[in-house]
Each structure stands twice: as C-alpha cells, then as structure tokens.
C-alpha positions as CSV (number, residue, x, y, z in Angstrom):
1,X,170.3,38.3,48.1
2,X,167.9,35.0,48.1
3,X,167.8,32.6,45.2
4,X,163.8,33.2,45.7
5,X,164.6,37.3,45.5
6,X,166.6,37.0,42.6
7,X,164.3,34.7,40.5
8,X,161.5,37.5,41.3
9,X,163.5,40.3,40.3
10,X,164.6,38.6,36.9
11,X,160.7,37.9,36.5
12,X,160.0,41.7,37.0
13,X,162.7,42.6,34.4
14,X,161.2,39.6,31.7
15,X,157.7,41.1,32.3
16,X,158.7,44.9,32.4
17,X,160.4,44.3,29.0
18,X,157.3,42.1,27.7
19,X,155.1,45.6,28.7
20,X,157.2,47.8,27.1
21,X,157.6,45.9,23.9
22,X,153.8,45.4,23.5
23,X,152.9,49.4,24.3
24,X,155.8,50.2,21.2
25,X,154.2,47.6,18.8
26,X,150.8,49.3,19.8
27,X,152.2,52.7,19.1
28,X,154.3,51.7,16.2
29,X,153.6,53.2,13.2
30,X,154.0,51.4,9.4
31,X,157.3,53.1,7.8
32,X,158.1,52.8,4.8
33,X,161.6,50.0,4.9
34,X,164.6,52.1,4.1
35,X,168.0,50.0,2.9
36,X,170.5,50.6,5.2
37,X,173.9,51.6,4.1
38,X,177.1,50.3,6.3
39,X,180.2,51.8,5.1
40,X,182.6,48.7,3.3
41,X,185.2,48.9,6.2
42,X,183.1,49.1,8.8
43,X,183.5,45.5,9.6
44,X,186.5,45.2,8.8
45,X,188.0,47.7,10.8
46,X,190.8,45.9,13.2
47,X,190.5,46.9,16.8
48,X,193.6,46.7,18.2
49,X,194.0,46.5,21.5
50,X,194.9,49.9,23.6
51,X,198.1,50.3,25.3
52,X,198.9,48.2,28.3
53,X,201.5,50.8,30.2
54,X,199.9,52.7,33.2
55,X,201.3,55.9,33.7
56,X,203.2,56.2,37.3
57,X,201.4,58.2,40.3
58,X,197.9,60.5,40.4
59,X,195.8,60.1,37.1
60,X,194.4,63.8,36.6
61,X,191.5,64.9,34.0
62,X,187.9,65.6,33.4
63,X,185.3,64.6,31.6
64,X,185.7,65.5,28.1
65,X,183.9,66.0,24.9
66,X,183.1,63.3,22.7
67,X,181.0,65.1,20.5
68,X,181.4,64.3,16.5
69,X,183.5,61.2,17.1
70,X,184.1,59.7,20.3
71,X,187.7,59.3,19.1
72,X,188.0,63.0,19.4
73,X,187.8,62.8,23.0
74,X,191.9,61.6,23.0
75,X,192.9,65.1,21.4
76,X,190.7,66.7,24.1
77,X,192.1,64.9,27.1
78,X,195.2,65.6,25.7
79,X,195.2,69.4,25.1
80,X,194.6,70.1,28.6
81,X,197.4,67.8,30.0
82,X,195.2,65.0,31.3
83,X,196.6,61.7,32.6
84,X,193.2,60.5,32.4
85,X,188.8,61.3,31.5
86,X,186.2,60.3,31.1
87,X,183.3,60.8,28.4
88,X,180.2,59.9,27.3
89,X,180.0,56.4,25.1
90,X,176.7,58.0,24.1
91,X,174.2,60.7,24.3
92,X,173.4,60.9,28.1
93,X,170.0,62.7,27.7
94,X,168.4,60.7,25.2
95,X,167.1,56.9,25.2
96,X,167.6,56.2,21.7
97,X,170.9,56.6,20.0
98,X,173.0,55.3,16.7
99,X,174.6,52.3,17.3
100,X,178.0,52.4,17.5
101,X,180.0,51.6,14.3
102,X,183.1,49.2,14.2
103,X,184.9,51.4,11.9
104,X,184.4,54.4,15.1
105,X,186.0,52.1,17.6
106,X,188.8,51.0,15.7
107,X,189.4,54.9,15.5
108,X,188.5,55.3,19.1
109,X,191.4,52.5,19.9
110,X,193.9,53.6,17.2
111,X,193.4,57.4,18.8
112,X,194.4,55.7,22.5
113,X,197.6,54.2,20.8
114,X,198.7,57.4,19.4
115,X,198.0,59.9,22.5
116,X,199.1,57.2,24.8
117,X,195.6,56.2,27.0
118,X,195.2,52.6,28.6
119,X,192.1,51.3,29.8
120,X,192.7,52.1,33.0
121,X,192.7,55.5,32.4
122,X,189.6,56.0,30.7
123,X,186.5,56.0,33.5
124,X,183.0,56.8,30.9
125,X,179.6,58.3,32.3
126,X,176.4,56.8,31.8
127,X,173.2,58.3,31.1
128,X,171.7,60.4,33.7
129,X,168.2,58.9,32.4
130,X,169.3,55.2,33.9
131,X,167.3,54.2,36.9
132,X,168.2,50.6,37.6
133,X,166.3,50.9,41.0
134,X,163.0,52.0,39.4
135,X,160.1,50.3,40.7
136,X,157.7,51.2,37.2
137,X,157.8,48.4,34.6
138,X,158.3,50.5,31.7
139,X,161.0,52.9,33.3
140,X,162.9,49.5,34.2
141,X,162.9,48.4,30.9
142,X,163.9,50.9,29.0
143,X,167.2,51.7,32.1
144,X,168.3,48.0,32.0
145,X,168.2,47.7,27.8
146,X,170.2,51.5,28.0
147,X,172.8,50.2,30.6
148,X,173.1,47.0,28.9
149,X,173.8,48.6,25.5
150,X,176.4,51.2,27.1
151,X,178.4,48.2,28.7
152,X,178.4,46.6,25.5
153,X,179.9,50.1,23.6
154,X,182.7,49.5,26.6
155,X,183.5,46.6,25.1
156,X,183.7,47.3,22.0
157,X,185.9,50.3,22.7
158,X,188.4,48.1,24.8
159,X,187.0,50.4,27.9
160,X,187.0,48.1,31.1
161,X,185.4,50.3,33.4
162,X,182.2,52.3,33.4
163,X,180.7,54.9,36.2
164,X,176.9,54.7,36.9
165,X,174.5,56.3,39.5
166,X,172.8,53.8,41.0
167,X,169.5,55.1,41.0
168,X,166.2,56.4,43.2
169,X,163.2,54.3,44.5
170,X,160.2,56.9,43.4
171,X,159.9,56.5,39.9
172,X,157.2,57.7,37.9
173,X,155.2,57.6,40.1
174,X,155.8,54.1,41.8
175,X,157.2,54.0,45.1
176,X,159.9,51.3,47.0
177,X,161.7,51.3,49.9
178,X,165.6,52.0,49.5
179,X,166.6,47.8,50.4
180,X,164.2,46.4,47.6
181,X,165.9,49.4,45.1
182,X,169.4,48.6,45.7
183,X,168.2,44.6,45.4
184,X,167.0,45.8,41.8
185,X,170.0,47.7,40.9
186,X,172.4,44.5,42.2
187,X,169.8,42.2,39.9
188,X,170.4,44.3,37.1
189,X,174.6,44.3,37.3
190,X,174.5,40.6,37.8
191,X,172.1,39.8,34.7
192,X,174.5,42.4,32.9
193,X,178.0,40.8,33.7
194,X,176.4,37.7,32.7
195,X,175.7,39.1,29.0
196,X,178.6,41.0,28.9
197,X,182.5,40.2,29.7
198,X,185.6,42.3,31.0
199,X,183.8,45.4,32.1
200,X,184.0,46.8,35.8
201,X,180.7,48.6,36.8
202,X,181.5,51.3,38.9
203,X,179.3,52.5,41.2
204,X,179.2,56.4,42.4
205,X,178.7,57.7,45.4
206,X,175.3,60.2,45.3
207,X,174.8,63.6,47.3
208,X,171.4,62.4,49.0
209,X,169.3,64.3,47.1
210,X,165.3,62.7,46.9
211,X,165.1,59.5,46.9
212,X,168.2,58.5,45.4
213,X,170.1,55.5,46.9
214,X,174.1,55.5,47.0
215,X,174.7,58.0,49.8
216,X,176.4,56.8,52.2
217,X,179.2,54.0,52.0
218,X,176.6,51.5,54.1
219,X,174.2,51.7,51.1
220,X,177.0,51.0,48.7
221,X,178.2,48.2,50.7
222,X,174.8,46.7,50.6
223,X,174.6,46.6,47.1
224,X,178.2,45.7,46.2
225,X,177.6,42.4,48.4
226,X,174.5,41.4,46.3
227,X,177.0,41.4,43.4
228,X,177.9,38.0,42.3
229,X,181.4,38.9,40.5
230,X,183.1,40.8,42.7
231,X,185.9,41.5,40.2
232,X,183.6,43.4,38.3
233,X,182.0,45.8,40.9
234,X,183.6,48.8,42.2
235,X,183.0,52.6,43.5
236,X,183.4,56.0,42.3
237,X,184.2,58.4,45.1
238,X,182.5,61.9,44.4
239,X,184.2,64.3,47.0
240,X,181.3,66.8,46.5
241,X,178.9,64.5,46.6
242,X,180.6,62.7,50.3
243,X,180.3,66.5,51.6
244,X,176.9,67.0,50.5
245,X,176.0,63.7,52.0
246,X,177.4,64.0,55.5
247,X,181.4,63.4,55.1
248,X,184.2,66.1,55.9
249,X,186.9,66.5,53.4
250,X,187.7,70.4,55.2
251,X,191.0,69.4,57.0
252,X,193.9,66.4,56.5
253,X,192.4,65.0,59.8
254,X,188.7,65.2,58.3
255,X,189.8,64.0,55.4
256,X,191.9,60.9,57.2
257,X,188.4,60.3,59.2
258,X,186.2,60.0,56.3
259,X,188.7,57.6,54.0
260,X,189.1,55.3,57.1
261,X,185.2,55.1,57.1
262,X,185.3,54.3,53.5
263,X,188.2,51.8,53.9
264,X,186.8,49.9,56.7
265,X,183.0,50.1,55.7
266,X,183.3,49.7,51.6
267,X,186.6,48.7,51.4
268,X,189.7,50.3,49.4
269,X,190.4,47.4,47.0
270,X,186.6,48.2,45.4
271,X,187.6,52.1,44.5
272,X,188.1,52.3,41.1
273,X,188.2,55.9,40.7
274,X,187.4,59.5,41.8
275,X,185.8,62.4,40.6
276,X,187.6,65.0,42.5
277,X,185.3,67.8,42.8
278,X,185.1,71.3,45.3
279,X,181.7,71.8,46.9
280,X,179.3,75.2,46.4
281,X,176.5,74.2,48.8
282,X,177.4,73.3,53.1
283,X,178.7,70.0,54.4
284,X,175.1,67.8,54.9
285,X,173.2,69.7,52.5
286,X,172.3,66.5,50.5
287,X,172.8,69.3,46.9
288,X,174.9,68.4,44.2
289,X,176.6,71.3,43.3
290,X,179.7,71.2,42.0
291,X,182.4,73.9,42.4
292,X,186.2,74.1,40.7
293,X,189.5,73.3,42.4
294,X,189.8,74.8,45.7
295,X,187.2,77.7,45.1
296,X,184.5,76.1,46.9
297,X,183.7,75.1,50.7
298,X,185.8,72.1,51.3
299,X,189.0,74.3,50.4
300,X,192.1,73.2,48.7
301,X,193.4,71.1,52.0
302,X,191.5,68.0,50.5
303,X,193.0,68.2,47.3
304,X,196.7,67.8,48.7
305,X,195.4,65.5,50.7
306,X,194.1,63.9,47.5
307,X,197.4,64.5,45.6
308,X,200.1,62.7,48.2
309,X,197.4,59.6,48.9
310,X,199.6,57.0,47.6
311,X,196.2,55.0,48.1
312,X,195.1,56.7,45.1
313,X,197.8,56.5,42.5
314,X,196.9,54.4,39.6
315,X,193.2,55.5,39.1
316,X,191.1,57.9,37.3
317,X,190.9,61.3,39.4
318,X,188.4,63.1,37.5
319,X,186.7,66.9,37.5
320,X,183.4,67.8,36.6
321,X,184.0,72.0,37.4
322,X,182.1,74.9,35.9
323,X,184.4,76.2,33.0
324,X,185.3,79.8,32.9
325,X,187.8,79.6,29.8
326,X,187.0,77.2,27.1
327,X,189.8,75.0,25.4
328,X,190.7,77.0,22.2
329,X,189.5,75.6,18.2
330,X,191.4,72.2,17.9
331,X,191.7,71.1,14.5
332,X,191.2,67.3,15.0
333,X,191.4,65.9,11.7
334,X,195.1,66.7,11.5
335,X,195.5,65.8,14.9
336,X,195.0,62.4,14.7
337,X,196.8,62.2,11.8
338,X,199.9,63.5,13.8
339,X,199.1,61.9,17.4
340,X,199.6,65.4,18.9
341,X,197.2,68.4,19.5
342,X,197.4,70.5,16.2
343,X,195.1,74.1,16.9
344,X,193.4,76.0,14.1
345,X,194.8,78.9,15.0
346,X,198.4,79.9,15.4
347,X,199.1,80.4,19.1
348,X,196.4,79.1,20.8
349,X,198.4,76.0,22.1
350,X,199.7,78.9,24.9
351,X,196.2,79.9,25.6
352,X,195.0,78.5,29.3
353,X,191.8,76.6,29.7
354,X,190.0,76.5,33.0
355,X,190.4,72.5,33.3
356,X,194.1,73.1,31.9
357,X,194.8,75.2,34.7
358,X,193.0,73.2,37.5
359,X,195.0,69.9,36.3
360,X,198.4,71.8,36.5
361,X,197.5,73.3,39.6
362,X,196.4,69.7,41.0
363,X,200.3,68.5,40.1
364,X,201.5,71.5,42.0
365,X,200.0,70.2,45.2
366,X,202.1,67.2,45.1
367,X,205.2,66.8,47.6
C-alpha cells in the first residue's frame, strides 16, 4: 500500500468519525447528569499476569459462554474438557456496550490462573456487526471505534490474540471493489496496532458469501502484506468456510492439497488458529453452514487429518457446532472459589454435552 493510499484512507476514517460525531450531537438528547458509581476496588484490582505454560500437542474447545462475567467462561471451557475457546469480550450484536471494569479482568485473569488457560489458548470473537472494509462514512466509523475498543478489552484481559472477519465491500448502500476494501480493512489494523500494543489480529478465512472479502488465501495474502507489523497479523482457518469457498478437506490427499496451497500462498508461520468445523451445505457453495464433528459433508477423514498435523499443535482448534445436549447447571460462584467445575446438581458432572463429546471424540482421532 502507497504512502499517498494510506494518508487517504486515514483521511476517510478522520472525516467518517467527524460525520458520525456531528449526526449524534444532532440527535443527542439533554439527560439529566447521573453520578456514576465505580465500585472502591475496581481500580485497584491487580491483574496478574496469566499462566505462561502451553499445554503439549492439539489445543481442542469451542466457543464458550461469557455471559454474566466473562470470567465464567474458564468454568465453561473447563467442564467440557477444553484445551482451549474462545468467547465473546463483548456483546457481538450490539454497538454499544458497558465498559469493561478492572475489577472483571482481574477476575477474568485470576479465573485463567486457577483452571490453568494461557494466552495462547484463548482465541476471542469479534462482533459480527464490524465491517472494517465498509465503504459508508458512518458504518466505518462506528466498525473501526467497535474493533478498536474490543482490542483494547484484549488487553486488558492479558488476551494476545483476537479473530475478526474481515469484512464486505457493499455497505449500506455504498459500493467498492474488493482491492480498495481489503486496503481499508489493512488501514484500519495498522492505525489499530499503532493505538494498541501486544495483540495479534487474526484474520478468518470467510465462506464467499455476497460480497464479503477473505475467501480465498490470495485475498488474505493481499491484505496481510498491506500490514505494517507483521508480528501482529495472522489467520484463522475455518474448515467449513475453505469448503464452502472452493477448498477440499474430503480425503488425507485433499486435505494435503489444500494446506500446501495455504502454506505456500499465505504462509504457515501466519496461522494462529483454527475453527475446526464439519460442513452442511456442498464443497463451492460459498454458504456458511456449520455442521458438528464428522456429521456433515467433508466427513471425519479431515478431522484425523487435523488431529496427527504436528503443523497444528500449539494453537487454538476451535468448534462452532449446533448443540444437541446442553452443558448441565454449573454453579460458578463456588467454582471459582475451588478452581474446579462444582455442578448444582448432584451427578451432573457424568452427564455428556454435545461439545463434551465432540472434544473427546476429537482426542480419539489421534495416533
């Protein structure tokens, strides 16, 4: 990317922020001032740092629940036998959210202390609304301030990594072509790393659906060299999303073809993580629709594939399945008070969750 491209993206970000700031002031109505109340150890909390040990071989979980507390998404990840997840920092549908509280992340780091979670474990969502390619002004504006703000929750949490969909080049009804979105969306991570420090952005791979950029490992190439920091840039391989977009996972030899595409194309130094997913709709059929372990059309072959890849030890290897059987009632108070999974009700530790039983059957697969 140019010096001359860059200095006119920044001043399409300055003014898009500019418009969307004077239409809020417009709209803004008086309220009457309300005192706000910080709890008295809220600043004080110490955040300590989270563990530094990374557990040997394949990293298996899902995304997990962080509702009530995102501390309460260790007890989750741990009831189902996880070696990793990932969550939401913050609500994923909605623009505006509470900020995040010192005394919750000190919880949030305690909580990865206790269940025994480093940061390299731990691969967090963004919000589905973000569209850092988006050619409108105010759409822009309020995708940049959203991703800005969740980077920043990273880093208070001691989180070094966070997954984002790139974005689309239609856009409330603007229109770009797919080069001048993924310039945007490369802008926007490099005006980002420069306001934040020690968080990876990982980018995820995307089925091909409208106008969405991110497809095919070219398009993620393109943007990951517009990147100034390198070290903070990576990708998140959605299997479903590869088959959807063109990419056999069916067979070991398939499966061989497509990572050697990815490996000589992307490169395997920038892959960060996984979200290992089966597929309900045909190879090329550019929908996202996910499908559990084995059950869907790229078969169970890819995920032993998956599971003796020594390529892939050492990262996040994430579902995101339909659930069948949900985890039983945890009681989560007294279980992060003990630093184990503590039910509500006596014998539900033997019950079997869907996600409990796809991560054991995952391990299974490995020789």
């Amino acid at each position: 990317m140019t010096e001359a491209t860059n200095i006119e993206i920044e001043e399409l970000l300055e003014s898009a922020e500019e418009a969307v700031a004077e239409e809020e002031a417009a709209q803004a109505k008086p309220k009457r001032a309300r005192k706000k109340v910080v709890k008295e150890d809220d600043l004080n909390a110490v955040l300590v740092d989270l563990p530094p040990t990374v557990p040997a071989g394949k990293l298996v979980g899902c995304h997990v629940s962080a509702a009530a507390g995102v501390e309460r998404a260790l007890v989750n990840a741990a009831s189902i036998g996880a070696k990793a997840f990932a969550m939401d920092t913050r609500s994923k549908r909605r623009w505006e959210c509470p900020p995040l509280m010192r005394i919750t992340a000190a919880a949030f780091r305690e909580a990865c202390n206790a269940f025994g979670f480093s940061a390299a474990q731990i691969l967090p969502h963004g919000s589905y609304l973000i569209n850092l390619g988006s050619p409108d002004k105010g759409m822009l504006a309020k995708s940049y301030a959203a991703f800005l703000e969740e980077l920043q929750r990273c880093e208070t949490l001691g989180i070094r990594m966070y997954n984002i969909h790139p974005g689309h080049s239609n856009s409330c009804g603007e229109t770009s072509t797919p080069e001048q979105c993924m310039d945007l969306i490369a802008s926007c991570i490099n005006r980002a790393h420069l306001e934040t420090s020690g968080v990876t952005v990982v980018l995820e791979n995307v089925a091909g659906q409208g106008s969405s950029v991110g497809h095919s490992f070219e398009q993620l190439r393109y943007m990951i060299d517009r990147v100034e920091d390198q070290a903070r840039i990576g990708v998140c391989l959605d299997t479903c999303h590869m088959f959807a977009a063109g990419y056999d996972l069916t067979t070991p030899a398939a499966y061989a073809s497509t990572m050697q595409k990815f490996s000589d194309i992307v490169g395997m130094q920038y892959l960060k993580g996984m979200h290992i997913n089966d597929s309900k709709a045909a190879l090329g059929s550019r929908r996202d629709r996910h499908e559990n372990v084995g059950r869907g059309l790229i078969g169970i072959k890819m995920f032993e594939c998956i599971m003796n890849d020594p390529r892939l030890d050492g990262i996040p290897l994430i579902m995101e399945t339909p659930v069948q059987e949900p985890e039983p009632a945890i009681n989560y108070k007294k279980s992060l008070l003990a630093g184990e999974v503590v039910y509500r009700h006596e014998g539900d530790a033997a019950k079997i969750s869907t996600d409990k039983r796809d991560i054991a059957l995952l391990y299974s697969l490995c020789k």
